[in-house]
C-alpha positions as CSV (number, residue, x, y, z in Angstrom):
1,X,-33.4,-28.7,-40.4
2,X,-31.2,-31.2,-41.5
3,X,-28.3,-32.7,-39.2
4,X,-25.1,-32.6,-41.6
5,X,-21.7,-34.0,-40.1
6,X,-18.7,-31.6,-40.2
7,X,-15.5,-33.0,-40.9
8,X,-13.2,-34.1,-38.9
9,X,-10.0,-32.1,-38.3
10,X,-7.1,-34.6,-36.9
11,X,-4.5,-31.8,-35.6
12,X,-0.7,-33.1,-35.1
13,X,0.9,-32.0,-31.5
14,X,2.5,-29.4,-33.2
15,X,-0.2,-28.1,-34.5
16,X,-2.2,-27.8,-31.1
17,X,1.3,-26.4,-29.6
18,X,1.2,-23.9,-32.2
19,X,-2.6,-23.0,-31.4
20,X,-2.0,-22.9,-27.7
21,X,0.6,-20.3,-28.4
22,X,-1.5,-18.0,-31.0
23,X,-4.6,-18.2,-28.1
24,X,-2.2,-17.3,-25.7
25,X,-0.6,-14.0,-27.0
26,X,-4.4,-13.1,-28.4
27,X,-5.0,-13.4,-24.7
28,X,-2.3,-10.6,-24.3
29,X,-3.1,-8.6,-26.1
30,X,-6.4,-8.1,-24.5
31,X,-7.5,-6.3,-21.4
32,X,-8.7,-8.1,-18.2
33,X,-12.2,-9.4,-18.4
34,X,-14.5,-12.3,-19.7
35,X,-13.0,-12.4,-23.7
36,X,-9.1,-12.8,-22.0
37,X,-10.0,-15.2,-19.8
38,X,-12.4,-17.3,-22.0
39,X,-9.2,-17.2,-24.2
40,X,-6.9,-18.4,-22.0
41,X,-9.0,-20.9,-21.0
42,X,-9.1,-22.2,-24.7
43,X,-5.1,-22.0,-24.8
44,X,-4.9,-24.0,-21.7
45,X,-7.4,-26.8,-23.3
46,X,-5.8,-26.9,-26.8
47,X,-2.0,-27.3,-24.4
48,X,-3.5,-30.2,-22.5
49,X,-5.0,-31.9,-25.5
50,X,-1.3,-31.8,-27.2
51,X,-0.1,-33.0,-23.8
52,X,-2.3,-36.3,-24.2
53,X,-2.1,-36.5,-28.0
54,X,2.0,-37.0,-27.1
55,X,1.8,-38.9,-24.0
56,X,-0.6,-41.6,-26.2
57,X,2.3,-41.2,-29.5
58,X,4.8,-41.6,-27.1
59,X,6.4,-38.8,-27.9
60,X,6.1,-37.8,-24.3
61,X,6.1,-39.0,-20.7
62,X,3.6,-39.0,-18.6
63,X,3.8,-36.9,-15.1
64,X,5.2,-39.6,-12.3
């Protein structure tokens, strides 16, 4: 099998902010168990990462 590279996808802050959000009312939408909070998890990791992406384009402060 042969090892092929994907791609890579450079998402803007918005963009991540906008895929938190999607994750997040998916996550609503579901019932409590493993897929919700799998989800949820996913929102909070794509939040964080558009945290960082604006802290490092300065479009955001860091937490003091």
């Amino acid at each position: 099998m042969k090892n092929e590279r994907r791609p890579t996808t450079y998402l803007t802050v918005e963009e991540l902010h906008q895929i938190a959000a999607a994750k997040f009312e998916g996550a609503a939408a579901l019932p409590d168990g493993y897929q919700k909070e799998e989800l949820l998890r996913s929102a909070e990791n794509f939040r964080s990462l558009a945290e960082i992406r604006g802290w490092l384009s300065n479009e955001l402060r860091p937490p003091k």
